[in-house]
C-alpha positions in Angstrom: -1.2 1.6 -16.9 -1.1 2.0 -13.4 -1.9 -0.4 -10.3 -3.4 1.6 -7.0 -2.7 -1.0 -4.0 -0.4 -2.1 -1.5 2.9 -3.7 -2.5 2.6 -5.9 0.5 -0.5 -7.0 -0.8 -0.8 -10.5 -2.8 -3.3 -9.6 -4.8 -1.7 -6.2 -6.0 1.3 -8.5 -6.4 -0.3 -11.0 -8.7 -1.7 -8.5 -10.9 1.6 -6.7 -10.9 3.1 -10.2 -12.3 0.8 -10.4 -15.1 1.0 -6.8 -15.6 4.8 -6.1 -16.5 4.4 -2.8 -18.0 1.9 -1.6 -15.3 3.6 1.1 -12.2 2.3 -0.5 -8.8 1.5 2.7 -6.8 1.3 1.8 -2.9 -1.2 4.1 -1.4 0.1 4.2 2.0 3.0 5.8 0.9 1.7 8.0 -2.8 -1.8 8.2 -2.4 -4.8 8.0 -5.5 -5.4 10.9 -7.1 -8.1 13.6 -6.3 -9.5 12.8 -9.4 -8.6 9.2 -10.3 -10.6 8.5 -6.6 -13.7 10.1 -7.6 -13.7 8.7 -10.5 -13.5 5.1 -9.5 -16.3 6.7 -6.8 -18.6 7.7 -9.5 -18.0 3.8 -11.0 -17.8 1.3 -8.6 -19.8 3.4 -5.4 -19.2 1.7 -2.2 -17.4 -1.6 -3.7 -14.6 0.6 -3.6 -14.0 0.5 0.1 -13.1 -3.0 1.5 -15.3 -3.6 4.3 -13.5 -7.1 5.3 -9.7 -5.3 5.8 -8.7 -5.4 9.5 -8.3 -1.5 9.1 -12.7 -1.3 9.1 -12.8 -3.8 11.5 -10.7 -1.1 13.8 -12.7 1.8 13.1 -15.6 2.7 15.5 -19.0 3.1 14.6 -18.6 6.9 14.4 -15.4 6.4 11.8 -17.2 4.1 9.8 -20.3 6.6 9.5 -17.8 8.7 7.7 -18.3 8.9 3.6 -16.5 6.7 1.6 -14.0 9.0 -0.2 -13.4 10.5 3.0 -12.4 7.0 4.8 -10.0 6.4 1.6 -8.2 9.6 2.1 -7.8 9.2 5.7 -7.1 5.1 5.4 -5.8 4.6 1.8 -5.4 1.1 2.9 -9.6 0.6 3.2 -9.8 1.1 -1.0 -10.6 -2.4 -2.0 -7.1 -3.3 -4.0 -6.3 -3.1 -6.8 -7.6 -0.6 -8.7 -6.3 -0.2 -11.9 -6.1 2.8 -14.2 -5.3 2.6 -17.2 -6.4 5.1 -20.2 -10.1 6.0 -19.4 -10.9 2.4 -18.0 -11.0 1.2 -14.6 -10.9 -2.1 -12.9 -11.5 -2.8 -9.2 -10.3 -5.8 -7.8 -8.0 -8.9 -9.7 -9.2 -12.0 -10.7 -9.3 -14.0 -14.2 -12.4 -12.3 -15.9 -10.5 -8.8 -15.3 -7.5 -9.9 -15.9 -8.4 -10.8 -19.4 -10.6 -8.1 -19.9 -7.1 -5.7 -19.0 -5.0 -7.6 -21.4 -7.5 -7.1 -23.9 -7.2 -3.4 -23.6 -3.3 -3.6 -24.2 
């Protein structure tokens, strides 16, 4: 299982905590996948990009024009955190109904 976030980032850290066997992947420094990104594109649409970070309230109005995906790639730190990958699911964000809908899947 693997955690796409910040390792900065409390939330990524929480789930990280209840996640021992998960890899907390910082995308500042490794990236998301090509296809892990699209995927979680095709799922969640524009939930994915976090529209209350301090990195979109620094863009302009032209940057923000910009599609999603391509946002992500240029500012990995505007993906709405954390996503989690693990087998063919996906979860987007961290709170008690996905946290016990991942430990389920374990």
């Amino acid at each position: 299982m693997l955690i796409y976030g910040l390792k900065n980032c409390d939330t990524c850290r929480k789930a990280n905590k209840a996640l021992p066997q998960a890899q907390l992947i910082d995308v500042r420094e490794e990236g998301v996948p090509e296809a892990v990104l699209t995927q979680a594109y095709e799922r969640f649409g524009t939930a994915l990009l976090n529209t209350r970070s301090t990195t979109w309230r620094g863009l302009d109005d032209e940057a923000r024009a910009e599609e999603p995906l391509a946002l992500i790639k240029a500012y990995p730190a505007l993906m709405k955190r954390p996503l989690i990958a693990g087998g063919d699911a996906l979860f987007l964000g961290w709170n008690n109904d996905i946290e016990g809908e991942v430990k389920a899947m374990l």
